[in-house]
C-alpha positions as CSV (number, residue, x, y, z in Angstrom):
1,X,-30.2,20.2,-18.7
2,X,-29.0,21.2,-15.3
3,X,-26.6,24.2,-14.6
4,X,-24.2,24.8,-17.0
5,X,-20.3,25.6,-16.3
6,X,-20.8,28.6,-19.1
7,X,-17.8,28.9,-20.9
8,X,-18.7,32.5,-21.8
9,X,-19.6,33.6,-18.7
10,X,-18.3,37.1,-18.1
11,X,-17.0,36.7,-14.6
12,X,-15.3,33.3,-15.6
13,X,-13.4,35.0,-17.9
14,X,-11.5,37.6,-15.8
15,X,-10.4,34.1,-13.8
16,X,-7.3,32.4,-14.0
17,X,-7.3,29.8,-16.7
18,X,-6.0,27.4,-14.1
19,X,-8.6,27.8,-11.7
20,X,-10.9,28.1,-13.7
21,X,-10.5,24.4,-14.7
22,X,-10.1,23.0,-11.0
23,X,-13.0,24.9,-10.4
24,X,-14.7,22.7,-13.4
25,X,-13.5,19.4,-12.0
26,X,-14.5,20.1,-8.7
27,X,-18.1,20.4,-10.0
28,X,-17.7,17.1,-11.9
29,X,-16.1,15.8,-8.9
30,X,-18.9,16.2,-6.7
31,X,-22.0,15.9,-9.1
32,X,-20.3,12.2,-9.7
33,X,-20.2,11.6,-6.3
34,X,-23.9,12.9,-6.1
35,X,-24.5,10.3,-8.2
36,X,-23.1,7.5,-6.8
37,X,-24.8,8.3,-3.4
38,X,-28.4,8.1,-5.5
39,X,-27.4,4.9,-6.9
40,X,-30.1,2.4,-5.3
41,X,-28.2,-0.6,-5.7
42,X,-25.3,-0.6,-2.4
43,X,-22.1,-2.6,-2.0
44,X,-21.9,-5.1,0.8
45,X,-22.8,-3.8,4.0
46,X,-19.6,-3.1,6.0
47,X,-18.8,-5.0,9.2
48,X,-18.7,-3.0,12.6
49,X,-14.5,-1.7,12.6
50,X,-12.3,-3.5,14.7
51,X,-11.1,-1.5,17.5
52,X,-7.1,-1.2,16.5
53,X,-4.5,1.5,17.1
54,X,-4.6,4.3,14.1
55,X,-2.3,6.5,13.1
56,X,-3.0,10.1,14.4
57,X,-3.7,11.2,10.6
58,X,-6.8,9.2,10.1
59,X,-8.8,11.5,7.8
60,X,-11.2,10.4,5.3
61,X,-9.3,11.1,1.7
62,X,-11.8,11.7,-1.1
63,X,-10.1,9.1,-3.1
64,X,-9.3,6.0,-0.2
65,X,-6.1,4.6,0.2
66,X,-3.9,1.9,-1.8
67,X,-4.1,-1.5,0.1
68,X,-1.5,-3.3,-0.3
69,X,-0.3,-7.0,1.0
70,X,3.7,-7.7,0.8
71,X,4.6,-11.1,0.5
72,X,1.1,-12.7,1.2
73,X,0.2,-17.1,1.6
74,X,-1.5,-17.9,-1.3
75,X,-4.6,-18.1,1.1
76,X,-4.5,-14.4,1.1
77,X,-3.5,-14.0,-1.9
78,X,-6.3,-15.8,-3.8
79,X,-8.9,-16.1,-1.4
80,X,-8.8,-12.2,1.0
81,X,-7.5,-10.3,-2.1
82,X,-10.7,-11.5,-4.4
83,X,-13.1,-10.7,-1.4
84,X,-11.5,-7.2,-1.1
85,X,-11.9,-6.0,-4.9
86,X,-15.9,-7.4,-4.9
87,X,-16.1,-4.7,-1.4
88,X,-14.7,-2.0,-3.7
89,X,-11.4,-1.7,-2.1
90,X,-8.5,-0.7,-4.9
91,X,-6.0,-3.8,-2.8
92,X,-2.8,-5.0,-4.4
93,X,-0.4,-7.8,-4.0
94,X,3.6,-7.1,-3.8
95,X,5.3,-11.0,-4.4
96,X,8.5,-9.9,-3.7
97,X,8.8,-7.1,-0.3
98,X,12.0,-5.6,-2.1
99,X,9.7,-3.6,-4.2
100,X,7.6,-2.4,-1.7
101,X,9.4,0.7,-0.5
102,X,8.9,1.5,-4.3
103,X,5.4,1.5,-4.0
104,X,4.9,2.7,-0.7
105,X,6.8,6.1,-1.7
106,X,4.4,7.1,-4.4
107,X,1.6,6.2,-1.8
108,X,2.6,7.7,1.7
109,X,-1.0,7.4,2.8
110,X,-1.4,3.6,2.1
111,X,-2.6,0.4,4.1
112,X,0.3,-2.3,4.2
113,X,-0.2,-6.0,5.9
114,X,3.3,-7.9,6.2
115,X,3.6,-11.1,6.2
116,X,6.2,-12.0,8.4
117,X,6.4,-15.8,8.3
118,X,8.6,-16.0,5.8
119,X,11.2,-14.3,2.7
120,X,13.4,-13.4,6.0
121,X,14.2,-13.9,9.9
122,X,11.7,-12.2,12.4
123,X,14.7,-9.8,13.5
124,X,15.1,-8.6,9.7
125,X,11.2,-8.5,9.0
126,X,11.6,-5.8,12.1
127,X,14.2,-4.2,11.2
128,X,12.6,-3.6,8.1
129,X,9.5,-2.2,9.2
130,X,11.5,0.1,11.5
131,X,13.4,1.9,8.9
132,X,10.3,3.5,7.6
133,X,10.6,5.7,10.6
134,X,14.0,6.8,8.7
135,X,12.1,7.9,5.8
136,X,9.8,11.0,5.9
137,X,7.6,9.4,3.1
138,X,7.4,6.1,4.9
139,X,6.8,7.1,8.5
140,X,3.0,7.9,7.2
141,X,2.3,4.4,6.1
142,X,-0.5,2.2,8.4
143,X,1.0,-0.8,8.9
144,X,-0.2,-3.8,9.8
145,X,1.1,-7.3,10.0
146,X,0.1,-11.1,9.5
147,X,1.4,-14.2,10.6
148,X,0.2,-17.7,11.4
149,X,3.2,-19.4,13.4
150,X,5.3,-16.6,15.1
151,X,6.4,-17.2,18.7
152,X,4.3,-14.8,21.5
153,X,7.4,-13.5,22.6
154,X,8.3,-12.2,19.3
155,X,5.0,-10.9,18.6
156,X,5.1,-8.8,21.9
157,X,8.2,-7.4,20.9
158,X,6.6,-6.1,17.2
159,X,3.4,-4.8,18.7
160,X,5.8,-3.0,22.0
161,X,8.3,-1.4,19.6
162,X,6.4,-0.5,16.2
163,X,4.0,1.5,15.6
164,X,1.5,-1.1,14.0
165,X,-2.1,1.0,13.3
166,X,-3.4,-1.7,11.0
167,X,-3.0,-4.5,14.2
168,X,-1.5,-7.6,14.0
169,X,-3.5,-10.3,12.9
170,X,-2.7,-14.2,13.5
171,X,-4.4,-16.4,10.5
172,X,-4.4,-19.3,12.5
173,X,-6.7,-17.3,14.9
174,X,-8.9,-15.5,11.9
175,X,-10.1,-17.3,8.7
176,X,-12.8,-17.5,6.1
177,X,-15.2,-15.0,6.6
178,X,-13.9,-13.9,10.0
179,X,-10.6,-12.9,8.5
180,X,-12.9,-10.7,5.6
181,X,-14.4,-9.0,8.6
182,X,-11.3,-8.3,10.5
183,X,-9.3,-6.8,7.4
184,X,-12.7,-4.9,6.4
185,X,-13.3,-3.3,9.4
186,X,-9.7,-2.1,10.0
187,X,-10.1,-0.7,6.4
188,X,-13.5,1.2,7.1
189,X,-11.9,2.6,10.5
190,X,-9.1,4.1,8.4
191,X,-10.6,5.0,5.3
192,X,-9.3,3.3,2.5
193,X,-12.7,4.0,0.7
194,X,-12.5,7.8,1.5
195,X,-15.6,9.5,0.4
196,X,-16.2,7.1,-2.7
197,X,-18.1,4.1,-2.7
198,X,-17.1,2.2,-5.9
199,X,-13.5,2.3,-7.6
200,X,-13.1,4.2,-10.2
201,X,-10.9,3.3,-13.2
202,X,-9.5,7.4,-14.8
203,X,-8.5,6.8,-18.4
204,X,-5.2,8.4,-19.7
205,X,-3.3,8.0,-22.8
206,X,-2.6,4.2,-22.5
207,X,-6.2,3.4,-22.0
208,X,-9.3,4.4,-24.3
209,X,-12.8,3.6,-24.1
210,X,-15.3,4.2,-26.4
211,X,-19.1,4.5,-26.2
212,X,-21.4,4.5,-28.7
213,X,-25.6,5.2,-28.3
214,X,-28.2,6.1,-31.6
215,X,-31.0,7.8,-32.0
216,X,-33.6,8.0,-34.7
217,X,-31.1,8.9,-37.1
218,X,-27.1,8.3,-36.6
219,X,-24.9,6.5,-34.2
220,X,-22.9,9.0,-32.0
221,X,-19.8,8.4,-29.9
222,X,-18.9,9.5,-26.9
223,X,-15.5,9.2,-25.2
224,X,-15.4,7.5,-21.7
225,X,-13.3,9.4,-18.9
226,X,-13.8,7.4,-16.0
227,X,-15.7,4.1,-15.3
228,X,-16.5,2.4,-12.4
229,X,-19.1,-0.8,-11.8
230,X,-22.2,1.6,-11.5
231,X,-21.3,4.2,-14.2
232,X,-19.0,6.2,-16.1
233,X,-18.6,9.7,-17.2
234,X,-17.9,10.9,-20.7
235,X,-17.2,13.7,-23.2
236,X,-19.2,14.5,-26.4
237,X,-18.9,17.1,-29.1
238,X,-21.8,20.3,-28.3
239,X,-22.8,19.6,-31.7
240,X,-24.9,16.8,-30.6
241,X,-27.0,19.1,-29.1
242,X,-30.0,17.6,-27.2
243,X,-29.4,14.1,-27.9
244,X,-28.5,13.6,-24.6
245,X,-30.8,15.1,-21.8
246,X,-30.7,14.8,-17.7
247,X,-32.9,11.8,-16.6
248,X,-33.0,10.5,-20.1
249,X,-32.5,6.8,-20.2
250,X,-30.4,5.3,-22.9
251,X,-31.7,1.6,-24.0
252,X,-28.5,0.7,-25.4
253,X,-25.6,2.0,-24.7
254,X,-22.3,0.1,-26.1
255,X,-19.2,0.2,-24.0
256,X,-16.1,-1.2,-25.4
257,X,-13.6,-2.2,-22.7
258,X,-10.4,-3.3,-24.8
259,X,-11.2,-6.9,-27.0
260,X,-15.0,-6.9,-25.1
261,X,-18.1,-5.0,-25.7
262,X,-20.9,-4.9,-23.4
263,X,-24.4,-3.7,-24.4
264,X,-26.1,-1.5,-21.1
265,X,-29.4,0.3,-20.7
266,X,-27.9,3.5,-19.0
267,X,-29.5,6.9,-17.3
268,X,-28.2,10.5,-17.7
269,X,-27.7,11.8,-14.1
270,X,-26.5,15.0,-15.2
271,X,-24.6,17.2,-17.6
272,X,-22.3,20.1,-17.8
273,X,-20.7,22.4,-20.1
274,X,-17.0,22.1,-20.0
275,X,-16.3,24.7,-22.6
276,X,-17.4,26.2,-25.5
277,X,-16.9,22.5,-27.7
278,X,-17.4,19.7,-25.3
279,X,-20.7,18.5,-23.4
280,X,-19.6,16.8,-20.1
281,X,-22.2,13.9,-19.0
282,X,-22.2,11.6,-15.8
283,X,-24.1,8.2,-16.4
284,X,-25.6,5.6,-14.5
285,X,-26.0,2.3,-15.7
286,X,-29.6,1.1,-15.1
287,X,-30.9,-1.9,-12.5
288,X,-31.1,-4.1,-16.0
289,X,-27.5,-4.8,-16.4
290,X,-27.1,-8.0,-15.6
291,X,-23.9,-9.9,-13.3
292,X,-22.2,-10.7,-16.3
293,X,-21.7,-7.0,-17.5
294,X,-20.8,-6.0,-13.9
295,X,-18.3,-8.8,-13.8
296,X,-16.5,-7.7,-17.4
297,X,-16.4,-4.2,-15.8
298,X,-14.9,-5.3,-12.5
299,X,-12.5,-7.4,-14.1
300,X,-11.4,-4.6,-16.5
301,X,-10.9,-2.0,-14.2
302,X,-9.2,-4.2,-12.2
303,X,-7.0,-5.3,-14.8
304,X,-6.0,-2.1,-15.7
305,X,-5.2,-1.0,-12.3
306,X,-2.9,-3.7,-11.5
307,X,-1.4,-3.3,-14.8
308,X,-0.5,0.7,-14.5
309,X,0.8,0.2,-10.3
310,X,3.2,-2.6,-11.7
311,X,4.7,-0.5,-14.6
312,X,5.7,2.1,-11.6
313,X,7.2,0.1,-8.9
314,X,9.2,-2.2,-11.4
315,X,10.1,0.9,-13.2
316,X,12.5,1.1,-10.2
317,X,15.3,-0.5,-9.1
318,X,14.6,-3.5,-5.9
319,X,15.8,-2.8,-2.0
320,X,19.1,-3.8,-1.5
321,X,19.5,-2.9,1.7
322,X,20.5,-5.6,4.5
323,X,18.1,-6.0,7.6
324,X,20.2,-8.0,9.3
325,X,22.3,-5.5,11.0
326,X,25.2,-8.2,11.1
327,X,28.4,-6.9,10.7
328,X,31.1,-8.1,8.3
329,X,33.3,-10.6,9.7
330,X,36.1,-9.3,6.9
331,X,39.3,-7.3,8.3
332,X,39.9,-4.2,6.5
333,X,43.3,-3.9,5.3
334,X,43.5,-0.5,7.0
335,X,42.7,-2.1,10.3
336,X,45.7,-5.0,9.9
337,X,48.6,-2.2,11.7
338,X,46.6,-1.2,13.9
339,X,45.8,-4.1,15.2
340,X,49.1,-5.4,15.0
341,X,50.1,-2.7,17.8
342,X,47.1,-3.7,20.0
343,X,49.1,-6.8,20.4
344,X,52.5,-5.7,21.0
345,X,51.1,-3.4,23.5
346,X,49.2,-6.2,25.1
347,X,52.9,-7.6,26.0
348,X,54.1,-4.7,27.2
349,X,53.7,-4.8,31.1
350,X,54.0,-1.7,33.2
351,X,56.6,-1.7,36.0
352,X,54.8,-2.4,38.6
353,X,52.9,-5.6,37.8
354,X,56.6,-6.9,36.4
355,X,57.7,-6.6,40.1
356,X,54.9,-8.7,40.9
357,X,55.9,-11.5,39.0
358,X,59.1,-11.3,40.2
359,X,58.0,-11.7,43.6
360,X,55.8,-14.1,43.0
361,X,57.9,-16.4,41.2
362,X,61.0,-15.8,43.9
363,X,58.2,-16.8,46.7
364,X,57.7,-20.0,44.8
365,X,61.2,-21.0,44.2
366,X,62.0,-20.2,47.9
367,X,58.8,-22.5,48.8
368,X,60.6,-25.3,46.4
369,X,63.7,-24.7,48.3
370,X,62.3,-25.4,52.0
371,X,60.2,-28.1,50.6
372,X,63.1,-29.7,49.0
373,X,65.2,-29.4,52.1
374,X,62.4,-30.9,54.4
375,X,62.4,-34.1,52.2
376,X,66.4,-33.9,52.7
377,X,65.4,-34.3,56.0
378,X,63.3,-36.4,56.3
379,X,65.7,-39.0,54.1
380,X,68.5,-38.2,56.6
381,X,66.5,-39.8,59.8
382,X,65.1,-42.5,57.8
């Protein structure tokens, strides 16, 4: 068994209770990720990034980033969105854009593609994007957009007035596996993986799993706190003692991921003590579990995810606001007096342009005068 977190350690008792349990998950933290590095078997190799603008804040998060595509074609939708979850990437779809400031609150370090083509004008869908500057949660997101049809000269004007670090990319330009490339590498260069290389799925109170493994002589369960598609961690009662050792490999273990159950052979890549009760163990599963069981797990995880980010943006109430900075074309009561003196005073000449006229018009009746005495004339010598 490798180091222990004693739980009667003399100088861990003097410590704050507090930190004394970051201190715990910050070993569990990392001996997971230890494990996950050994792991032989290796997601998709990464395309080379795509040289984009990025937001000065581009540090690699231990967790990644939410990706998330606001009012995507189906093409993306069913096609991008499916590629992205097989690379590992935790990517979600928002239908309708009003509930995207809902989600993009609770995730200020996030990656969002737009969709402009569509749901409203180009001059709203810009209007839009620039009132994240307006909100201090919202000015940290990476946006990028999409489109397929929109004019160059409204494209110039996005990409010269927003900040934009996740590009703009034109589907008609980009598709099949060249569009997987693009997205992917503008996801590597800001690191929506962060230091993790598979997505996890954290249990809480709404979601339980359950493993069970024998021995010679009783079948033991163990309660699963995180999963991912290469392994999960778990907690067991100390009074198992030795049944489960570091390096041991498990023939069967049995999972059960809500109405399935999948059956893996699975390797203990370490164990800790997390106090003076519980036995804290980080497993692998082994090279024999087969596509199916990875694709059960996938699905599950993903399921869940999904499940748990739309409970809290629809917990919330839609965008209201209007983007189309038009203003009413009603007259205010208030306004109707007001208004009502702009005119008289409109009739209301000064003194000196009244003179004018008067001049003017005297000018032309003298003009009628001569002319009408010429034709007088004129009839006389006829």
């Amino acid at each position: 068994m490798s180091d222990s977190i004693a739980a009667d350690d003399e100088s861990v008792k003097t410590e704050n209770p507090a930190s004394q349990e970051n201190q715990v998950q910050e070993q569990i933290e990392a001996a997971q990720n230890e494990a996950e590095a050994s792991e032989e078997a290796t997601p998709p190799q990464a395309p080379e990034p795509v040289p984009v603008a990025t937001a000065p804040r581009c540090e690699n998060p231990i967790v990644g980033r939410k990706v998330f595509f606001v009012n995507p074609p189906l093409y993306v939708e069913n096609y991008l969105h499916l590629e992205l979850k097989l690379h590992e990437y935790e990517a979600y779809i928002i239908s309708d854009y009003k509930y995207t400031k809902n989600a993009l609150r609770k995730f200020p370090d996030a990656l969002c593609f737009i969709f402009i083509d569509d749901e409203m004008s180009y001059d709203e869908w810009f209007n839009f994007i620039q009132s994240f500057q307006n909100d201090e949660k919202l000015k940290t997101i990476f946006v990028g957009l999409m489109s397929a049809v929109i004019p160059k000269p409204q494209k110039e004007r996005f990409m010269m007035n927003l900040s934009l670090p996740g590009g703009f990319i034109m589907l008609d330009e980009f598709k099949g596996s060249a569009l997987i490339e693009k997205i992917v590498g503008i996801l590597e260069l800001n690191g929506a993986k962060g230091r993790r290389k598979y997505l996890r799925l954290d249990c809480d109170a709404s979601i339980t799993i359950n493993g069970y493994f024998a021995t010679k002589t009783q079948l033991l369960q163990v309660t699963v706190l995180n999963i991912s598609s290469v392994g999960f961690t778990c907690c067991y009662p100390r009074s198992y003692g030795d049944a489960l050792v570091k390096n041991m490999l498990v023939p069967s273990f049995s999972i059960t991921l809500g109405r399935r159950s999948i059956v893996t052979p699975s390797v203990v890549f370490d164990i800790k003590v997390v106090d003076a009760t519980r036995y804290f163990a980080i497993m692998l599963f082994a090279k024999q579990v087969g596509e199916d069981d990875k694709k059960v797990i996938k699905n599950f995880i993903f399921e869940q995810l999904e499940q748990r980010f739309e409970n809290l943006i629809y917990a919330f109430p839609p965008d209201t606001e209007d983007y189309s900075n038009k203003k009413p074309k009603a007259v205010e009561t208030d306004d109707i007096p007001e208004a009502e003196e702009v005119e008289t005073a409109e009739e209301v000449k000064p003194e000196d342009e009244a003179k004018t006229d008067e001049a003017v018009k005297t000018e032309e009746s003298g003009t009628t005068e001569e002319e009408k005495a010429s034709d007088t004339g004129e009839s006389e010598v006829n």
